[in-house]
N, C-alpha and C positions, 0 to 999 in steps of 0.2 A: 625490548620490553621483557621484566619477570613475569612467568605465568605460575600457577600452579592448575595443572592439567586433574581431573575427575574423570576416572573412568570405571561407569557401575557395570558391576559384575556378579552373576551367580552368587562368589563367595563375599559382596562385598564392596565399598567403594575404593578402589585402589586411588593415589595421586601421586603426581611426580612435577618438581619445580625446577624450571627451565627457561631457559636465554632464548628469546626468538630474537633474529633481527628485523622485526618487523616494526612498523608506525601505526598500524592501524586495527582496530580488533576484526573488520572485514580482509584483512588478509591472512590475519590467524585463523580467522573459521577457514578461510580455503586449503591453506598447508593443515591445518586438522581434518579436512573432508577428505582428503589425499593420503591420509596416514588412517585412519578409521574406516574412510569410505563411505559414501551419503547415506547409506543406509545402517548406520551403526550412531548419526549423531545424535541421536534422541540420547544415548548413552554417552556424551561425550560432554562434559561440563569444564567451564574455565574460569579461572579467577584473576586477573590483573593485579598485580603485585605494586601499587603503588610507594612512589620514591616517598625515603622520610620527608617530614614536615619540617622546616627548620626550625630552631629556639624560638619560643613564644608561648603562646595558651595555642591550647592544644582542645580537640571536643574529647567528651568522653563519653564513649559506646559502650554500652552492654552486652561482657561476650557471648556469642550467638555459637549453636549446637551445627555439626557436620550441616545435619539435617535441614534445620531452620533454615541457613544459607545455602544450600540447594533450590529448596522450595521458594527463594525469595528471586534468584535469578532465571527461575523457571518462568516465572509470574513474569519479570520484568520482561524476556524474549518474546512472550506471547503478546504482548501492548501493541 
């Protein structure tokens, strides 16, 4: 799976997109808890990089700020 990794900091939100070989988003958060450490994940945000769509009708989304899309997956984790 593509990720793109968030990681907020003093200066900033840094990110970096990357090849995991994993299947599931519960073994990305463990190899992330192992690279950060449980107590850094509050600070640790990811994104799933979903494969293209193939040819056809396509939805179309309103692009959304760093920001917005943070506070949206924040929301969804705490459900």
């Amino acid at each position: 799976m593509e990720v793109t990794i968030y990681l907020l900091e003093d200066e900033g939100i840094r990110s970096k997109t990357t090849r995991f070989p994993f299947k599931t988003e519960a073994t990305l958060k463990k190899h992330l808890t192992s690279i950060y450490g449980s107590a850094n994940m509050d600070k640790v945000e990811w994104d799933i990089i979903e494969p293209e769509e193939e040819e056809g009708l396509e939805e179309i989304e309103e692009p959304e700020t760093e920001i917005g899309s943070y506070l949206k997956r924040k929301m969804r984790r705490k459900k």
